[in-house]
C-alpha positions as CSV (number, residue, x, y, z in Angstrom):
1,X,-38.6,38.4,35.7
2,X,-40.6,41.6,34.7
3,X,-44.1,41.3,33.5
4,X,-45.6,42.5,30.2
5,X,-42.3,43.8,28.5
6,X,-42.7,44.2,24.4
7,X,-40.3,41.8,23.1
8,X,-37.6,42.9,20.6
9,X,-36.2,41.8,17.7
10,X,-33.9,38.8,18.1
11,X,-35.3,38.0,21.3
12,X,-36.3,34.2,22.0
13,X,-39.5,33.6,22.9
14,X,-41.2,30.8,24.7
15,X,-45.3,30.8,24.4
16,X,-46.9,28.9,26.3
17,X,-50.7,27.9,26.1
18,X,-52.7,27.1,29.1
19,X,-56.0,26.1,30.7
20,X,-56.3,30.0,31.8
21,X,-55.5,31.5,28.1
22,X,-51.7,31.4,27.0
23,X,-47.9,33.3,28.4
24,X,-45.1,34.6,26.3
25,X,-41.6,34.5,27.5
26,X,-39.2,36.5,25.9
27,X,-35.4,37.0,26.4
28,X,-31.7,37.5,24.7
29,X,-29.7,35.2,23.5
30,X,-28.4,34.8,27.1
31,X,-31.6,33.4,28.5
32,X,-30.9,34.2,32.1
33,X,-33.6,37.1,32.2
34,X,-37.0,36.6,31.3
35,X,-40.4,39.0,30.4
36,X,-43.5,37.8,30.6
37,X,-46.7,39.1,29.1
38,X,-50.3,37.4,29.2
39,X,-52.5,36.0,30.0
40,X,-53.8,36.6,26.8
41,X,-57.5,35.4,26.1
42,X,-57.7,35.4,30.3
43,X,-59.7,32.2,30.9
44,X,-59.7,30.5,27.7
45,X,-58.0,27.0,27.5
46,X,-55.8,27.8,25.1
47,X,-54.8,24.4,23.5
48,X,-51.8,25.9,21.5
49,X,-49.9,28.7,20.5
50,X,-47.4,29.6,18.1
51,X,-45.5,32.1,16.6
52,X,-45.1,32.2,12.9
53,X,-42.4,34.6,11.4
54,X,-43.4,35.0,8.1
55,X,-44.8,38.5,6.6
56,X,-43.1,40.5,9.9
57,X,-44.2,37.7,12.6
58,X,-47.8,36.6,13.7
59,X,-49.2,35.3,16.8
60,X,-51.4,32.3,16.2
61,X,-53.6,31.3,19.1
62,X,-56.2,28.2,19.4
63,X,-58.8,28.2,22.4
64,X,-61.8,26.3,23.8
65,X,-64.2,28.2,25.6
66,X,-67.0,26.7,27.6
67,X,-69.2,29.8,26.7
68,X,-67.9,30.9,23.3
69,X,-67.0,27.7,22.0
70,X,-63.7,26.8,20.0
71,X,-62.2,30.1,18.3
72,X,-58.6,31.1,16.2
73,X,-56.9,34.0,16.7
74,X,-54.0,36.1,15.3
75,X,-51.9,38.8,17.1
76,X,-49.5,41.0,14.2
77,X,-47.7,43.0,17.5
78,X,-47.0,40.1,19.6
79,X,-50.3,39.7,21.7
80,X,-51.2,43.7,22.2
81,X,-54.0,43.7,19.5
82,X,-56.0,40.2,18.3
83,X,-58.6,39.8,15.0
84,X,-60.5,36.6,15.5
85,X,-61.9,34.4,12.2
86,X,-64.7,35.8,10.7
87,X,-66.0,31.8,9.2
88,X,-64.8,29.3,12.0
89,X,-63.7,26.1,10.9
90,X,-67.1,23.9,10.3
91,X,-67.3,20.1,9.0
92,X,-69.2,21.0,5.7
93,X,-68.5,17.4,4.1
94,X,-70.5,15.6,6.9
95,X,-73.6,18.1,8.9
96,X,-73.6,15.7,11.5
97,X,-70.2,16.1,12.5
98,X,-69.5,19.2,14.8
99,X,-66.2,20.7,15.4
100,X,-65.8,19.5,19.1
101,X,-62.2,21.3,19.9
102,X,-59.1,23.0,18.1
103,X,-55.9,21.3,18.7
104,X,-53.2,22.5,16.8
105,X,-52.2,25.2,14.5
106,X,-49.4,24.9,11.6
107,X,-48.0,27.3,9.2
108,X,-47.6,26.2,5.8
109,X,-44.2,26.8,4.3
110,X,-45.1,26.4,0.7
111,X,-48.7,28.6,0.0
112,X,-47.7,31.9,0.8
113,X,-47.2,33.9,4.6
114,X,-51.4,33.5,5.1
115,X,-51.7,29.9,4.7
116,X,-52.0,28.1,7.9
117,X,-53.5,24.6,8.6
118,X,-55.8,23.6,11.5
119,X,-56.4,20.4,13.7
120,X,-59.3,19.4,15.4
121,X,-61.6,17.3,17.3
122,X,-63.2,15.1,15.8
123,X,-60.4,14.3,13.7
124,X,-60.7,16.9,10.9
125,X,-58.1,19.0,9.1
126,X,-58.5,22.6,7.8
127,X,-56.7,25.1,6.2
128,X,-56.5,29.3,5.5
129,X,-55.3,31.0,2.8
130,X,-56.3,34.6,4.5
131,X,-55.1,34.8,7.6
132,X,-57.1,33.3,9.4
133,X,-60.4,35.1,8.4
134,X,-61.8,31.9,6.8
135,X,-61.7,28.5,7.0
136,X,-62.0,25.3,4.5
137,X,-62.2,21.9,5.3
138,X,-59.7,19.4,4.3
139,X,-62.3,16.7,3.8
140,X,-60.1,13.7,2.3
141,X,-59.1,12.9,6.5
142,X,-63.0,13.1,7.5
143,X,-64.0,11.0,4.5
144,X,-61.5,8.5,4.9
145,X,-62.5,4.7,4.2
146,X,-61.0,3.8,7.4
147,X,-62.7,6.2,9.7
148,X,-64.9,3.5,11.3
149,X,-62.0,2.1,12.8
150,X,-60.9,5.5,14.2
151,X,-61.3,5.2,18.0
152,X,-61.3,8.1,20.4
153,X,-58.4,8.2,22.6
154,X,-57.8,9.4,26.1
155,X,-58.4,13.0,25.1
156,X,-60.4,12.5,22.3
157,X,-60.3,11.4,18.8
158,X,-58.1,14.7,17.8
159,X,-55.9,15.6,14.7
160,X,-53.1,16.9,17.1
161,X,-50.1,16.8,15.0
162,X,-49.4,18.4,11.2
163,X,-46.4,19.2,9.0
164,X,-46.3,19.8,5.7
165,X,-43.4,19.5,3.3
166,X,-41.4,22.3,3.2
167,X,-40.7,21.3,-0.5
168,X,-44.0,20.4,-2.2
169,X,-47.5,22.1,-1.5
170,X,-49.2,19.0,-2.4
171,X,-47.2,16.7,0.5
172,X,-48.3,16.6,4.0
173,X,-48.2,14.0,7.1
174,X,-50.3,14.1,9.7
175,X,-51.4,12.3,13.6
176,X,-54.5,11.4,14.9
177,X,-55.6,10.1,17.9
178,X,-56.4,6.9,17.8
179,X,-56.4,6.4,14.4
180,X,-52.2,6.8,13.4
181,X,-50.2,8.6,10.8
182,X,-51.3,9.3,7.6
183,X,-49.8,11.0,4.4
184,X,-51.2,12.9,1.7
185,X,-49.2,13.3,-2.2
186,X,-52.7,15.4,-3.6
187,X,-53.1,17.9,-1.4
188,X,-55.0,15.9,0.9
189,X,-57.6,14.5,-1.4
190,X,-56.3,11.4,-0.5
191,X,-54.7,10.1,2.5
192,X,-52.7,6.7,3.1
193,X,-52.1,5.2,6.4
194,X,-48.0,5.0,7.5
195,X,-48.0,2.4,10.8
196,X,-46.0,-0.2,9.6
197,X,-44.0,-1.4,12.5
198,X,-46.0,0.6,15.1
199,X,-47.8,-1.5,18.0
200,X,-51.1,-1.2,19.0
201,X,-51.3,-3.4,21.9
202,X,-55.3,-2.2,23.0
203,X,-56.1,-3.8,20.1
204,X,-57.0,-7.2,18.8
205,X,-54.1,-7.2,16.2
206,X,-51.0,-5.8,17.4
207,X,-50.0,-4.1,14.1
208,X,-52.9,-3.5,12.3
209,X,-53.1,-0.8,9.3
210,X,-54.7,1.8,11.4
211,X,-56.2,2.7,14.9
212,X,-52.5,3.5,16.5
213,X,-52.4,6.0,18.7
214,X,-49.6,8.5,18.0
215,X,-49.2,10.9,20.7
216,X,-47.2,13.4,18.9
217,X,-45.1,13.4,16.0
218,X,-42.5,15.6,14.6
219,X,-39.7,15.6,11.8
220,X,-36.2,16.9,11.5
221,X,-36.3,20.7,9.7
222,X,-32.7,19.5,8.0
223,X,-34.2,16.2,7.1
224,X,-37.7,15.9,6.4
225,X,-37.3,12.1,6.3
226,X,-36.6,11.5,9.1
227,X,-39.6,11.1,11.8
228,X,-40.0,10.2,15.3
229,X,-43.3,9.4,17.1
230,X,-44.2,9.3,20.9
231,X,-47.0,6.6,20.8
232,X,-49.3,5.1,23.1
233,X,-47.0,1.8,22.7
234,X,-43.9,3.6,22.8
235,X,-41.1,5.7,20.9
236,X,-40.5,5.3,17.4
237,X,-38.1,6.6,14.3
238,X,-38.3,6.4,10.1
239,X,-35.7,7.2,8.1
240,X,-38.0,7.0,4.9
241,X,-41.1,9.6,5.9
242,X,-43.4,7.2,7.2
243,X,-43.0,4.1,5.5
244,X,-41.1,2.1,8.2
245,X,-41.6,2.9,11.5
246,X,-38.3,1.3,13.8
247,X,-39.2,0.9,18.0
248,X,-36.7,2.9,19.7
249,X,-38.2,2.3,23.2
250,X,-35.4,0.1,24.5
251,X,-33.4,1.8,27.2
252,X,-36.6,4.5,28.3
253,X,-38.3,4.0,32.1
254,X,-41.1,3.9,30.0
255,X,-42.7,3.1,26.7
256,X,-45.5,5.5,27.6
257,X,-45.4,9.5,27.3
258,X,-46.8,12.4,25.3
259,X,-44.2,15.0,24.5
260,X,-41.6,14.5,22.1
261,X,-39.1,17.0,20.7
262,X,-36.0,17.2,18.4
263,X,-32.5,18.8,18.6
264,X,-32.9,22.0,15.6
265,X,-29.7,21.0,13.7
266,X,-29.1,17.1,14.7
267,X,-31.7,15.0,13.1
268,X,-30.2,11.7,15.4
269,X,-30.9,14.1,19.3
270,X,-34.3,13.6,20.6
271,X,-35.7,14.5,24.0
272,X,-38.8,12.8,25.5
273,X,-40.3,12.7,28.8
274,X,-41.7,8.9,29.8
275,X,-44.5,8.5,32.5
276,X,-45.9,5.1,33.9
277,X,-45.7,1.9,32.5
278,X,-48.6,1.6,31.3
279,X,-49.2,-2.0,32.5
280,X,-53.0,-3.2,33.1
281,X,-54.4,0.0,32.2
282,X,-53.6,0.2,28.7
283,X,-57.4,1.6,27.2
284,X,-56.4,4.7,30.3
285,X,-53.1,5.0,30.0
286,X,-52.3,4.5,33.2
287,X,-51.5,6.6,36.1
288,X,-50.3,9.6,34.1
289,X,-47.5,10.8,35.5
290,X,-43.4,10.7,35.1
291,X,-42.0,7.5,36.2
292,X,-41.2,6.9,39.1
293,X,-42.0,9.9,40.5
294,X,-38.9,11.5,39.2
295,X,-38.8,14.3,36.3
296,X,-36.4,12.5,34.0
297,X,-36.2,14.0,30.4
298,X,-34.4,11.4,28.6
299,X,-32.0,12.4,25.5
300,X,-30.6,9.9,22.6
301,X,-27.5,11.6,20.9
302,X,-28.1,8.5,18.6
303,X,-31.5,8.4,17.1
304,X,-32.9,6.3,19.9
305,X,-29.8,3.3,20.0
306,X,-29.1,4.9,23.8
307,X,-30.9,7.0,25.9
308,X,-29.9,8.5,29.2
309,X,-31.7,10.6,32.0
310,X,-31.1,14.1,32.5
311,X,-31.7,15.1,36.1
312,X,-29.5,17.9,37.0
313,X,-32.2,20.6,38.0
314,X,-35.1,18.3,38.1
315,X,-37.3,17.6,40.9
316,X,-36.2,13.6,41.6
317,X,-38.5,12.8,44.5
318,X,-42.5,12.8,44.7
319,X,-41.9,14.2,41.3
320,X,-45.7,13.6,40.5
321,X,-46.0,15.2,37.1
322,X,-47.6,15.6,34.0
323,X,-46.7,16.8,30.7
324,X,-49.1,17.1,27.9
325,X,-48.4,16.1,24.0
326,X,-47.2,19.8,23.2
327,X,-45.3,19.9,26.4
328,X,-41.8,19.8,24.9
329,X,-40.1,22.5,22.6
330,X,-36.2,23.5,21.9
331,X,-35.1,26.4,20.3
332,X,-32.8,27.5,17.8
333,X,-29.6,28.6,19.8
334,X,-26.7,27.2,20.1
335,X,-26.2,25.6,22.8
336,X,-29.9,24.7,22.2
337,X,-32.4,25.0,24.9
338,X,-35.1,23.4,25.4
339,X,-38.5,23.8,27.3
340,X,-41.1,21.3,29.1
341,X,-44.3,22.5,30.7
342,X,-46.6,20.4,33.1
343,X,-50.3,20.2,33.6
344,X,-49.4,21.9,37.1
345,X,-47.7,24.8,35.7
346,X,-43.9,24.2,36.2
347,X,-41.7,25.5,33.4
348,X,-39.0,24.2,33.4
349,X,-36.0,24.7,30.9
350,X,-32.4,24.2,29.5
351,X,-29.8,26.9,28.2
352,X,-27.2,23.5,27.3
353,X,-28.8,20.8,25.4
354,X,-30.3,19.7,28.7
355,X,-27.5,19.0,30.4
356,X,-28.3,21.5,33.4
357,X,-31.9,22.7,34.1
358,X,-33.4,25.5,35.7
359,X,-37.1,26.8,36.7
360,X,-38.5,29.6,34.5
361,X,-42.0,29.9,35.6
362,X,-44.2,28.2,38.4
363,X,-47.6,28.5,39.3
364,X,-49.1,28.8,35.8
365,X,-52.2,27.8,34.9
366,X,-51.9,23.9,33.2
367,X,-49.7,23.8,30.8
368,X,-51.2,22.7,27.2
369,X,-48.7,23.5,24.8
370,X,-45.0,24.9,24.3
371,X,-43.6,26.3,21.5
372,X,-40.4,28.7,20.8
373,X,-39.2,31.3,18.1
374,X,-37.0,34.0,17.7
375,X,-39.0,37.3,17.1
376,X,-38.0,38.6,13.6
């Protein structure tokens, strides 16, 4: 591995966000040689990063910085030069509420190549339309009528998960911790909650209307319909965008987990890493680590009817790891790789579907997030 090589065209990168700012991998279509440059924003917890290849390819970045607060950032040469907001996102619909952390950053597909969307903590929702350089608050999610019943989970009551509909401007889903999925037909005036069929064992009422606790949440780029959570109370699919939510958690070590990721062209292949059981600790979540000590990323080839381990690579004993809710990323190859970081810095990865798996990186700083890309 060389350090701080300029990736080129048709390279695929893998950047990764960290406690200690955030990495980017870059390699052919190959992936047997790898370049690293970073850390950029040296110290920063960078909570996620992503590359966005619209308008010639931009470098988003979110961090949390115990000195300079919560800050977005945007690289157009791949990390060598950044230009930071000039309005930081702010809760104008409520004073009292404060932007605690950023969590996630989203493009949106639909309002031109500088509209992006924002996540935070507390739950709250935001979006740009200039790059970056301003921000406006979504204010339908923090003036929802079921807020009250929003509950802060293990890492806060955070909007951690967003993706708008490729196909309408005004349609959008969203995941918040602990308060569950909810979709938007106006723009996000309006939100309705989508848990039908999700449990929320914590609570008093195993399936209530909201207060789930969705760890991360993705849909199929072929098939926006189809969804699949990791919750709190285990691994689920819709085939109808939210509206029915089916347990697919039969067959898993686990019902537990954070990172969840799907195959780029099969909406039924899922990959999702389980940790401990969960049992008597179910406010905690436990002990937070895989189960059983072993690194086991299980795959379903079948849109969760089966599910088997994939090992070959993988530390199997005293495996005592971690993966966070962005953890877990594929890319767009064929075979398809795909990537999981852990909060002790292992990166590990997969050139064949996850079939064989090899060690890209180690002793990184805590591993927040993963994404990939292909660098246009």
């Amino acid at each position: 591995m060389t350090d701080d090589a300029q990736p080129r065209r048709g390279d695929t990168l893998v950047i990764v966000g960290t406690r200690k700012g955030a990495f980017i991998f870059s390699s052919d279509e190959n992936r047997k040689v790898w370049d690293m440059s970073g850390p950029h924003w040296a110290g920063s917890d960078v909570f996620h990063a992503i590359y966005d290849a619209r308008d010639g390819g931009k470098l988003w970045v979110v961090r949390n910085d115990p000195v300079f607060g919560s800050e977005v950032h945007r690289s157009d040469d791949l990390g060598a030069t950044w230009y930071s907001s000039k309005i930081g996102p702010s809760i104008t619909s409520d004073p009292k509420i404060k932007v605690n952390r950023l969590w996630h950053v989203t493009p949106d597909p639909v309002d031109g190549p500088d509209s992006v969307y924002l996540g935070a903590e507390p739950a709250s929702l935001f979006k740009s339309v200039d790059a970056g350089e301003t921000w406006m608050e979504i204010d339908g999610i923090t003036k929802h009528p079921s807020r009250h019943g929003w509950m802060e989970g293990f890492g806060g009551m955070c909007l951690h998960s967003i993706l708008p509909d490729a196909s309408s401007q005004n349609r959008m889903l969203v995941g918040i911790s602990a308060a569950g999925v909810f979709s938007t037909e106006d723009g996000g005036a309006n939100w309705s909650p989508l848990n039908r069929g999700v449990r929320a064992d914590f609570m008093g009422e195993p399936y209530p209307e909201v207060g789930q606790c969705p760890h991360s949440l993705v849909s199929h780029p072929a098939n926006p319909r189809r969804l699949y959570q990791q919750n709190h109370c285990g691994v689920y699919r819709s085939d109808d965008r939210g509206r029915e939510w089916i347990d697919i958690s039969d067959g898993l070590s686990s019902r537990f987990g954070l990172p969840l990721t799907v195959h780029p062209f099969d909406p039924d292949t899922v990959y999702v890493l389980p940790e401990d059981k969960v049992v008597g600790d179910q406010l905690g979540g436990g002990m937070r680590f895989v189960t059983d000590a072993k690194f086991r990323v299980f795959r379903t080839r079948n849109a969760g009817q089966d599910w088997e381990p994939l090992t070959n690579g993988l530390p199997q004993h005293n495996a005592y790891l971690h993966a966070m809710r962005d953890g877990m990323a594929a890319d767009t190859l064929d075979p398809c790789g795909v990537y999981v970081g852990t909060s002790t810095g292992q990166l590990f990865f997969s050139r064949d579907e996850g079939d064989n798996w090899d060690l890209l990186a180690d002793y990184l700083p805590p591993i927040n997030s993963v994404e990939t890309a292909v660098v246009v």
